[in-house]
C-alpha positions in Angstrom: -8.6 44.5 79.2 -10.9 44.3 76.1 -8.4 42.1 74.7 -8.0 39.9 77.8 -12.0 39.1 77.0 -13.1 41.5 79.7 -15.5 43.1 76.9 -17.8 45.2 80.0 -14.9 46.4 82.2 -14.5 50.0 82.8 -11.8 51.7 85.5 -11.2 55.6 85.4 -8.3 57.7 86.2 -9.7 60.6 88.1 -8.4 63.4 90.8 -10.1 65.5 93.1 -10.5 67.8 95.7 -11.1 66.9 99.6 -11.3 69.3 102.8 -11.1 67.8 106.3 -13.8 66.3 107.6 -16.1 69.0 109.2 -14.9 71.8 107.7 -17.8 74.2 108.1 -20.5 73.7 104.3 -20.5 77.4 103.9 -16.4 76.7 103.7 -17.1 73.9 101.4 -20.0 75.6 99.1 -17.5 78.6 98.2 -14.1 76.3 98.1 -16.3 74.3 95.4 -17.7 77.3 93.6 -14.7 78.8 92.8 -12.9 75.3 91.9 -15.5 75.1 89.2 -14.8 78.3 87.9 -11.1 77.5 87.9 -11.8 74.4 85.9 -13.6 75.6 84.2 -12.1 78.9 82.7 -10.9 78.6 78.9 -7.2 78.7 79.9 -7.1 76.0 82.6 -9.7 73.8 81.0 -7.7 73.9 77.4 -4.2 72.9 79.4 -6.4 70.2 80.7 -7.5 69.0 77.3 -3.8 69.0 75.9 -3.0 66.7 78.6 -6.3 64.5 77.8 -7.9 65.1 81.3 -11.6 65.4 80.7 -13.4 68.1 83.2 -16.2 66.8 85.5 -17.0 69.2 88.0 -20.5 68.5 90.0 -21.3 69.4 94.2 -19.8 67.9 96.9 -22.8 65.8 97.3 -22.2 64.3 93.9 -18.6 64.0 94.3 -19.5 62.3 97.6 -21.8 60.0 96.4 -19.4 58.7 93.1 -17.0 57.8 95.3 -18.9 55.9 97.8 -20.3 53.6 94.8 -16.9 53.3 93.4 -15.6 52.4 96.7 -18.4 49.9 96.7 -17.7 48.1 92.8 -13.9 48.1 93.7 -14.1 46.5 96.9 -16.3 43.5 95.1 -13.7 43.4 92.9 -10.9 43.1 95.4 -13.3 40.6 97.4 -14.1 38.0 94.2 -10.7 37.7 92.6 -8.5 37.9 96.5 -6.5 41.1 94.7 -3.5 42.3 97.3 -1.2 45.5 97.4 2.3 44.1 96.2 
């Protein structure tokens, strides 16, 4: 894109984990914990690496949050240039 012009833009790959929606927070507190242990033990976090996936682990409220604003930026961006699933 930098070569296009488009000096500013910036898109991310990124996964995560969801649960359904009102899944108890006690279940969601400890199904996060333990996620962020997993990610971030030595020999799941180095496989990571070698595939260049970059660990971010936060709470569900920050999770939550981060995709709400990118839901927010993308949809301007569908909205300004009329983008459509092909």
């Amino acid at each position: 894109m930098m070569e296009l012009g488009y000096k500013e833009f910036e898109a991310t790959v990124w996964a995560g984990f969801f649960v359904p929606a009102k899944t108890p927070q006690k279940i969601v507190e400890r199904y996060n914990r333990e996620l962020v242990k997993i990610l971030n033990s030595p020999e799941v976090s180095s496989k990571l690496r070698e595939i260049e996936y970059d660990v971010v682990t936060s709470t569900p409220e920050e999770f939550g949050k981060w995709i709400r604003e990118e839901i927010q930026r993308w949809g301007k961006v569908i909205k300004t240039t009329g983008a459509k699933v092909d």
